[in-house]
C-alpha positions in Angstrom: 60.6 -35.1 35.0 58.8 -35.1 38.5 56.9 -32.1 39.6 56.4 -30.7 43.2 53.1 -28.6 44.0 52.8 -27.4 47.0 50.3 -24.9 49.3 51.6 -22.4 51.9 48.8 -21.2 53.9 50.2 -18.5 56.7 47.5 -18.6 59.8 47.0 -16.4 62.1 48.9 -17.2 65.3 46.7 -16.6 67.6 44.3 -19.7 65.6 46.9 -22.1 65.4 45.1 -25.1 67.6 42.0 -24.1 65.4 43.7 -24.1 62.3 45.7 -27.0 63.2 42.5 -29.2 63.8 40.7 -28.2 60.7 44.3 -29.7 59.1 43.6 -33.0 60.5 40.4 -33.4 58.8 42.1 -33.0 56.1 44.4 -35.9 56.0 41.8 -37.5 57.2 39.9 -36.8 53.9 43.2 -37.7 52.1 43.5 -41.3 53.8 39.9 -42.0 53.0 39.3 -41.0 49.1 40.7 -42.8 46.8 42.8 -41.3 44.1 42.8 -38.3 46.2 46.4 -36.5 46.2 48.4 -37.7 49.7 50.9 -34.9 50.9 53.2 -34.3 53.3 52.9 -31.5 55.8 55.3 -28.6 57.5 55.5 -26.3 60.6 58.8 -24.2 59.9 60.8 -24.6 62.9 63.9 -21.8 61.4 64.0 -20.4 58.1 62.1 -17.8 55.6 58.5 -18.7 56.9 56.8 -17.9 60.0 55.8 -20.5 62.3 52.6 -19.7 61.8 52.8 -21.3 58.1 51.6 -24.9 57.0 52.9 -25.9 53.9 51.7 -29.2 52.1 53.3 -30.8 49.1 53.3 -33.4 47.1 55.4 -35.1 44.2 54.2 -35.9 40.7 55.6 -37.4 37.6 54.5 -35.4 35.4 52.8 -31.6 35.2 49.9 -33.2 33.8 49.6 -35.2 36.9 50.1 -32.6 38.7 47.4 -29.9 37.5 45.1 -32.7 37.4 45.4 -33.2 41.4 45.0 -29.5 41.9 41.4 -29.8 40.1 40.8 -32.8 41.9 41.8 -30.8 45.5 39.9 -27.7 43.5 36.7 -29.2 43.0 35.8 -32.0 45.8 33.0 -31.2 47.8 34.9 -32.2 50.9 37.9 -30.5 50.7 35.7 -26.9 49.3 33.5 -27.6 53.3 37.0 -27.3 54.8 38.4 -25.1 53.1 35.6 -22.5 53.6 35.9 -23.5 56.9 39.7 -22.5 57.1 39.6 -19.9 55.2 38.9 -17.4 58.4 42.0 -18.1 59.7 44.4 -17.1 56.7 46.9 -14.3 56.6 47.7 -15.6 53.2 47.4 -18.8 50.7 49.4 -19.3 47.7 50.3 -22.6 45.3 53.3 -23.0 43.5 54.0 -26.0 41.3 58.1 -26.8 40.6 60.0 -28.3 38.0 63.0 -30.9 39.2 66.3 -30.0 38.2 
């Protein structure tokens, strides 16, 4: 039964081109490390988000497969350097991992 984890990360709007380009060196880290977890990526245009919210997700087969990307994400050295870097710019950060239905 597939699994969906996902970050939502609300940014402060007045940091969005900053926060924005920190986001791009993420993917970039994603395109160029193997085996690391490959998401896709949303502005909300209308609906129960801000604007000012990226959310990433990604689909897994299993909830095994799942946590195990989130301590890969959790505990490469790359991603922690931008993170801390991005950090600054929260309002607020949350994961969420969903079941299919």
């Amino acid at each position: 039964m597939p699994y969906k984890l996902r970050f939502v990360q609300k940014f402060i709007p007045s940091k969005r081109e900053a926060f924005l380009e920190l986001e791009k060196e993420f993917i970039k880290l994603e395109e160029e490390t193997e085996g690391f977890p490959k998401g896709k990526r949303y502005l909300p245009y209308s609906g129960r988000e801000s604007t000012n919210t990226l959310i990433w997700e990604s689909e897994f087969e299993s909830l095994e497969e799942a946590q195990k990307a989130l301590d890969l994400i959790s505990n490469h050295p790359n991603h922690e350097t931008l993170y801390q870097k991005q950090v600054p710019f929260f309002q607020d950060a949350y994961t969420e991992i969903y079941q299919s239905f």
